[in-house]
Every structure is written in structure tokens, then in C-alpha cells.
C-alpha positions as CSV (number, residue, x, y, z in Angstrom):
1,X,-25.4,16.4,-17.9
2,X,-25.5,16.2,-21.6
3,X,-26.1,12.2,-22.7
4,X,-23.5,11.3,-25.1
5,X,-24.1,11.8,-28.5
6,X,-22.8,8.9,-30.6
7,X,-24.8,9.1,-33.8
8,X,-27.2,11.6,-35.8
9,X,-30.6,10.0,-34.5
10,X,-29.2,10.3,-30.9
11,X,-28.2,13.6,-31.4
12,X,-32.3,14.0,-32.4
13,X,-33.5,11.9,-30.1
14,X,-31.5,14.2,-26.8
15,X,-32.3,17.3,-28.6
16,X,-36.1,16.6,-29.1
17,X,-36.8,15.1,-25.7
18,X,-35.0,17.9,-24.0
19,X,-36.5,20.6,-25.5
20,X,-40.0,18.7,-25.2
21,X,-38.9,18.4,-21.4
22,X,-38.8,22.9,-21.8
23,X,-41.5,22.9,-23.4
24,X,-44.1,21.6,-21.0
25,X,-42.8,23.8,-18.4
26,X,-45.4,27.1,-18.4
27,X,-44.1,30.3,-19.2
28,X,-44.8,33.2,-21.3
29,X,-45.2,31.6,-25.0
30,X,-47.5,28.3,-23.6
31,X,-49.8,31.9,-21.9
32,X,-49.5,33.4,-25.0
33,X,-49.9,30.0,-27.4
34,X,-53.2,29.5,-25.1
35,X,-54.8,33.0,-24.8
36,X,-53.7,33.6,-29.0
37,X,-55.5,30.3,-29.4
38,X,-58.9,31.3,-28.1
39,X,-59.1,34.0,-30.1
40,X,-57.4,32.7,-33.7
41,X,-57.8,29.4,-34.0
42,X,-55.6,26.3,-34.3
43,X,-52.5,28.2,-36.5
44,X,-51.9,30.4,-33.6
45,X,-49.5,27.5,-32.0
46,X,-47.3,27.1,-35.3
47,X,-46.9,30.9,-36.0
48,X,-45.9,31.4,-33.0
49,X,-43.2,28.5,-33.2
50,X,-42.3,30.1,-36.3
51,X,-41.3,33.4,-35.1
52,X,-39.7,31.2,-32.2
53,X,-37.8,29.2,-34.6
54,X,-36.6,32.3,-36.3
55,X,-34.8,33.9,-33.6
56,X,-33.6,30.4,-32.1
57,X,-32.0,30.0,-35.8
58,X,-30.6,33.5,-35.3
59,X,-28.9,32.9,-32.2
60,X,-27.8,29.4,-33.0
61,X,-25.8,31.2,-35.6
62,X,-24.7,33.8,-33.2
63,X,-23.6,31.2,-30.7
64,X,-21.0,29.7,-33.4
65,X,-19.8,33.7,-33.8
66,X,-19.1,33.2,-30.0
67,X,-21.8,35.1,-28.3
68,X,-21.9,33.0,-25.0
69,X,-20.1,34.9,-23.1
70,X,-21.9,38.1,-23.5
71,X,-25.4,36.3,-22.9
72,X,-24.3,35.0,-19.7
73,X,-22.9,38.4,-18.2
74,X,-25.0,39.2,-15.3
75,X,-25.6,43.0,-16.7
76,X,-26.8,41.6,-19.8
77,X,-29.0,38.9,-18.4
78,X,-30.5,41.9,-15.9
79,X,-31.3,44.2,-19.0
80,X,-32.7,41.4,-20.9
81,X,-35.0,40.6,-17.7
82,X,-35.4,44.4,-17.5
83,X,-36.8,44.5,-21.2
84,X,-38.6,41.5,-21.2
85,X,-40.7,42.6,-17.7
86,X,-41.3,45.7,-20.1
87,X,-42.7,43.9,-23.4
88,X,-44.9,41.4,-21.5
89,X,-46.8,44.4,-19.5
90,X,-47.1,45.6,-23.1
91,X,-48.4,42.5,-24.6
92,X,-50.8,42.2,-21.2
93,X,-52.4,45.5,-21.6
94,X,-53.4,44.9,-25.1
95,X,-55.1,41.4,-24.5
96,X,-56.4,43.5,-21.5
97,X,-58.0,46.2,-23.5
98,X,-59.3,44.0,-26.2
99,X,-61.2,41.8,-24.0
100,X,-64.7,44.0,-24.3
101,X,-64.4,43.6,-27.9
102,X,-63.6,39.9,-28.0
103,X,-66.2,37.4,-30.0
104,X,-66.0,34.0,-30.4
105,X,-66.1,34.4,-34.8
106,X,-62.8,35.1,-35.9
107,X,-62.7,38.1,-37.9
108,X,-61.4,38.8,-41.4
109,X,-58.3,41.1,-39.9
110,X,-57.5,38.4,-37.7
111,X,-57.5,35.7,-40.0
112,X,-54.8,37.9,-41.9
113,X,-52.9,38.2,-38.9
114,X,-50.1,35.6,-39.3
115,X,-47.2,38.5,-39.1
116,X,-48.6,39.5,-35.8
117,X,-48.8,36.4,-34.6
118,X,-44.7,35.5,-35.8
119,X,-43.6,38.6,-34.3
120,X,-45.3,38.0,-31.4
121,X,-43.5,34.1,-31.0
122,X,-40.3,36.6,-31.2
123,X,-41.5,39.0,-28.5
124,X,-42.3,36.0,-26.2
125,X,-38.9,34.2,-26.7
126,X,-36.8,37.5,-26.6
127,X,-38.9,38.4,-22.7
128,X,-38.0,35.4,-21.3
129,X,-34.3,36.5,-19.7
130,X,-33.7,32.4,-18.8
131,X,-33.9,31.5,-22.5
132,X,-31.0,33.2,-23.3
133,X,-28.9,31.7,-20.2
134,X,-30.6,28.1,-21.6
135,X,-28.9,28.9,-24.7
136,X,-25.8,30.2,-24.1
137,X,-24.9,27.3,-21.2
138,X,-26.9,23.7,-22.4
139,X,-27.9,25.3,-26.2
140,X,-24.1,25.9,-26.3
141,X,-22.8,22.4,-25.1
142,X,-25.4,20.5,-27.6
143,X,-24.2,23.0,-30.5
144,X,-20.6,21.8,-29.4
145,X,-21.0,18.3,-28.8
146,X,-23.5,18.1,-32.6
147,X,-20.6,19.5,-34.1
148,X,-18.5,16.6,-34.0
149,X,-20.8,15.5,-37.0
150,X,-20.1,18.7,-38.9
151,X,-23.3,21.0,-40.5
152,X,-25.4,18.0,-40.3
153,X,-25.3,17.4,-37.0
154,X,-25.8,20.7,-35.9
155,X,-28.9,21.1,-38.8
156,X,-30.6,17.3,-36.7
157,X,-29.9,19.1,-33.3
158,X,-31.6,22.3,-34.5
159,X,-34.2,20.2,-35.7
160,X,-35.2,18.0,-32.8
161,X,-35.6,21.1,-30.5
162,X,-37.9,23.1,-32.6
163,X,-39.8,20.3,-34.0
164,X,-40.5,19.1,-30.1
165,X,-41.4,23.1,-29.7
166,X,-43.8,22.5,-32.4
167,X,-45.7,19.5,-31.7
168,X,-46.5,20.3,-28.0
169,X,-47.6,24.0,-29.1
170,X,-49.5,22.6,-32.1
171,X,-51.0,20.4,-29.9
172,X,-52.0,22.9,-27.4
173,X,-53.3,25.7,-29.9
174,X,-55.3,22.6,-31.5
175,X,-56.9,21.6,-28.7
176,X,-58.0,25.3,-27.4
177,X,-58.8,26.4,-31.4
178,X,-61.0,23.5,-31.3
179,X,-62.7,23.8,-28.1
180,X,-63.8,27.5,-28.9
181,X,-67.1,25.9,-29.8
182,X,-67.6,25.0,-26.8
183,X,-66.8,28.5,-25.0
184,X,-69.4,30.9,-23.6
185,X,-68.8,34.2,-24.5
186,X,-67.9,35.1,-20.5
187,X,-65.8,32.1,-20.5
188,X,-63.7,33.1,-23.6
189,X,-63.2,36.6,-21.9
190,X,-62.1,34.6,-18.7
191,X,-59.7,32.6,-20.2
192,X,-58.2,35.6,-22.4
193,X,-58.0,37.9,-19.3
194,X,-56.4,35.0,-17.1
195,X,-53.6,34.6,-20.0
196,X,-53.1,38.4,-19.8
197,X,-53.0,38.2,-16.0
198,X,-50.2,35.7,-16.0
199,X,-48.3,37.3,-18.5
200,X,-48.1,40.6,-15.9
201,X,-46.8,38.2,-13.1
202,X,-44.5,36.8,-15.7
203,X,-43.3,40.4,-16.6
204,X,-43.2,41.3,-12.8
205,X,-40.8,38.5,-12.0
206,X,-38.9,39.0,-14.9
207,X,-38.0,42.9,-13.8
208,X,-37.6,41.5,-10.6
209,X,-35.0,39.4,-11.5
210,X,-33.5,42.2,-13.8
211,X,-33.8,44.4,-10.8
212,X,-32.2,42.3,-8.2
213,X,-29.1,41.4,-10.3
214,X,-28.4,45.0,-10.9
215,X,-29.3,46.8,-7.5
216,X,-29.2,44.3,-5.0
């Protein structure tokens, strides 16, 4: 149930503590947030909250056009999970395949690497098939109930979420950028592999959601 949302700093206050409330729940950005850390640094979190932020604007938008529906229809919601099983396999195998390569001294091409990085906060949003039903059921009802204060209120919604996205991811990429001085080559390798691990058990149970909805 949706508090009640008498005022503009209420409607932040709901909207930041319930995203904050997402966002320390694991899934396929915090692996990603944690393995992209270890190998670039501290800005890894806020790029990727930046590409996040870019397709959550998008589909804020795309709500208002009246997109609900279609995002909770169970064929969409199965190809989405189809997809998204599909692009974290991909994004496995190439943390997989990097890992005899990795070194603890971030290279040149990687410190350039803020596009990847964006896209990749897309990729990881776009996977995950229980974003989309998050958005079109309680992303929907805060959208509706923000509205009441016109473009503001929806602008100080929009704003408590991602900003609670960013801090915890910030705070996370901070804390494993810094620590990388601390890392063994072997444990750096570990912690890369285990991220690319999870993110195949993530893509499995993704398609076998996808799966189930349309075949079973």
C-alpha cells in the first residue's frame, strides 16, 4: 500500500525510501555494480545509475503515454524474461573470458569506458523482467498519486527514486573501488568470476520464468 502523499517532501521522502528498500535487494545491477567495480574503480556505481536513470526516465514517460497495460501482459513479461535470461549469459561470458587478462591497474581503455559502462546500467535494468512489472503496477500508482501536484510532483518522485538508486550504488562501487588495494590478484579474479557466476543463475531464472509463463 502506497502511504499517502500529502505534500512534495512526502512524495520524496515515499519515493526515496521505497526505492532504497529495491535497492538493497541483490539482483543483476548490485552483481554487476560489484564485479564493474573491481575492475574500474569508484565511477562504475554512478555510470551505471546513469544508464539506469535514462531508461527509468524513458519509461516514466512511456507510462503517462499509457504503456501499463502492455508491460503487464503475461506474453510480454515472458519475452522480456526470455531476452533478459539471453543478455545476462552474454554479459557473463564476457566477464568470464576476461578474467585471465584481468590486473588490478586500471587501464587507459578502461578509464575511457564510461559509454560501456551507461549502456551496460541499460542492459542490466532492461534483463530484469520484474522491473518492468515494478513499474507498470507500484511505479504506476506513485506516478498517479505525484500527479496530483502536477510536473513537479512527478519531477520530486522521479527524483527520490533514482537518487536512493544512486547513493546505495555509489556507496557500494566506493567501497569495492577502494578496497582494490587491498585485493590479491587471485582474489580480484574470484570476486570477478563469482559476479559472472551469479549473473548466469540470474539469467537462468530469468528464462525460466520467461519459459514457464509461455509453455507451462
Amino acid at each position: 500500500m502506497i502511504p499517502v502523499m500529502n505534500s512534495l517532501p512526502a512524495v520524496f521522502f515515499t519515493s526515496f525510501m521505497i526505492a532504497l528498500s529495491g535497492a538493497l535487494m541483490p539482483g543483476p545491477l548490485l552483481t554487476a555494480t560489484i564485479g564493474e567495480s573491481s575492475r574500474h574503480g569508484s565511477k562504475a556505481g554512478p555510470l551505471l545509475i546513469a544508464g539506469h536513470a535514462i531508461l527509468e526516465l524513458t519509461l516514466v514517460v512511456l507510462l503517462f503515454l499509457g504503456l501499463a497495460p502492455f508491460l503487464t501482459n503475461v506474453t510480454v513479461t515472458a519475452i522480456i524474461a526470455l531476452i533478459g535470461g539471453g543478455i545476462l549469459f552474454w554479459l557473463a561470458f564476457g566477464m568470464l573470458r576476461s578474467l585471465p587478462m584481468l590486473s588490478l591497474d586500471i587501464a587507459p581503455s578502461a578509464q575511457s569506458g564510461h559509454h560501456r559502462l551507461v549502456t551496460a546500467g541499460i542492459l542490466m535494468s532492461l534483463s530484469n523482467p520484474y522491473w518492468s512489472i515494478w513499474w507498470a503496477t507500484i511505479g504506476l500508482a506513485y506516478i498517479l498519486q505525484s500527479r496530483q501536484f502536477g510536473i513537479p510532483g512527478v519531477a520530486v518522485f522521479f527524483s527520490g527514486h533514482i537518487l536512493a538508486d544512486l547513493a546505495w550504488y555509489s556507496a557500494i562501487s566506493f567501497t569495492i573501488g577502494k578496497g582494490r588495494r587491498f585485493f590479491t590478484r587471485g582474489i580480484y579474479r574470484m570476486v570477478v568470476g563469482g559476479c559472472a557466476g551469479l549473473l548466469v543463475v540470474f539469467g537462468v531464472l530469468f528464462a525460466y520464468h520467461g519459459i514457464k509463463r509461455l509453455f507451462l
